[in-house]
N, C-alpha and C positions, 0 to 999 in steps of 0.2 A: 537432814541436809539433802541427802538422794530424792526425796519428794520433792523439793524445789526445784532442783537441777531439771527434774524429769516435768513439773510442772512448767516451768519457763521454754524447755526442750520442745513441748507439745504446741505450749504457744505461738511458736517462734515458726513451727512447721505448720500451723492452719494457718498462718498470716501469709507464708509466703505461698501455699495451695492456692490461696482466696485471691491472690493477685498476678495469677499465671492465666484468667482467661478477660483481662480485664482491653476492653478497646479504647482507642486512643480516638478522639475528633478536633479538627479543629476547624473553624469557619473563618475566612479571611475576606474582603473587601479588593478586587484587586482594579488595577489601571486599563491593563490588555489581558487580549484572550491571546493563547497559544495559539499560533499559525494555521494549523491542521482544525482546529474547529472555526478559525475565520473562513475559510479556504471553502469550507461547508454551509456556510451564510450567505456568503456571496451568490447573489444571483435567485436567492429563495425568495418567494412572495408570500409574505405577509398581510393578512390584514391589517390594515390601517398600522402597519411597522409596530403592532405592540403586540406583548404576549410574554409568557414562558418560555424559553428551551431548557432542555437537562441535557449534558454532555458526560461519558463517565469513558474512562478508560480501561474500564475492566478490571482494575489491581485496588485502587484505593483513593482515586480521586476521581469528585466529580464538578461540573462547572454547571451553575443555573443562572441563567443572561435571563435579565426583566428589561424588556424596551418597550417602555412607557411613555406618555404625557403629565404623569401625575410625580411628584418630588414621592419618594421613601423617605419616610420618618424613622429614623434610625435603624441600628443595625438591627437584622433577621433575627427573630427567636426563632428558635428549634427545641422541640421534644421529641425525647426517642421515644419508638412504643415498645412495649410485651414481645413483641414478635421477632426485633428485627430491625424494624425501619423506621423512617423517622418523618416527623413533619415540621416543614419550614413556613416560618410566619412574617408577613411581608405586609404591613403595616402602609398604606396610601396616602398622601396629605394634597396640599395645594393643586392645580391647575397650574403645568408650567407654556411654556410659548412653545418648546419645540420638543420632540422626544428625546429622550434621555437613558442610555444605555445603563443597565448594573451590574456587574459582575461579581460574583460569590463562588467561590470557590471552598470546595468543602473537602478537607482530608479525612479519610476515617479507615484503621486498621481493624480489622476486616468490613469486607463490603457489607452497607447495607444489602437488606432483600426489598426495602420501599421506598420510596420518594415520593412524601407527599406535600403537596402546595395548598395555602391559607391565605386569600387575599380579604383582607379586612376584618378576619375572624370566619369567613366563607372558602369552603373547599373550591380550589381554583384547578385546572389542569394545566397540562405542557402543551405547546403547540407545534413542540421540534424533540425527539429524544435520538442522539445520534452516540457514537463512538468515536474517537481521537487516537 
């Protein structure tokens, strides 16, 4: 009986080990941007109004705005790497009439160390990286 006890004891303590350095992400789809990164938009010139930005607050959330002429074909894949960081996948479809803002907002405990961008299966960059 004391080998069970001690065997279920030991299990019980590597489960909860194994789940003490575990990160939390989640990716949402959102409406509007928070005020202080619109505030930071305003008035910036863009190429032809399309591109990346990344916006991160330094604790755990970051904002990636896509202003495009092209429709997104459903939500963003994301892989994390070995390292660290992760890379977001943004999938292009149609031709639409006028550009088209997207907002994604990404929570993640603890910070990334990278932010990488995939347009069509092709490493794309940022064209804005700011703070909020």
């Amino acid at each position: 009986m004391k080998l069970k006890q001690w065997l279920i004891i030991t299990f019980a303590i590597t489960l909860l080990c194994g789940c003490t350095n575990v990160s939390t992400t989640t990716v949402s789809i959102e409406d509007k941007l928070p005020r202080k990164i619109e505030k930071q938009l305003e008035g910036a010139d863009f190429k032809e109004n399309t591109g990346f930005k990344l916006f991160s607050n330094n604790k755990d959330t970051y904002y990636i705005i896509y202003d495009t002429t092209k429709q997104v074909d459903g939500f963003p894949g994301r892989r994390e790497t070995t390292d660290g960081g992760v890379i977001i996948k943004i999938n292009n479809g149609k031709e639409l009439d006028t550009p088209k803002r997207y907002i994604y907002k990404i929570k993640r405990s603890p910070l990334y160390d990278s932010i990488e961008i995939e347009k069509n299966g092709l490493p794309s960059s940022f064209d804005l990286v700011g703070s909020f």
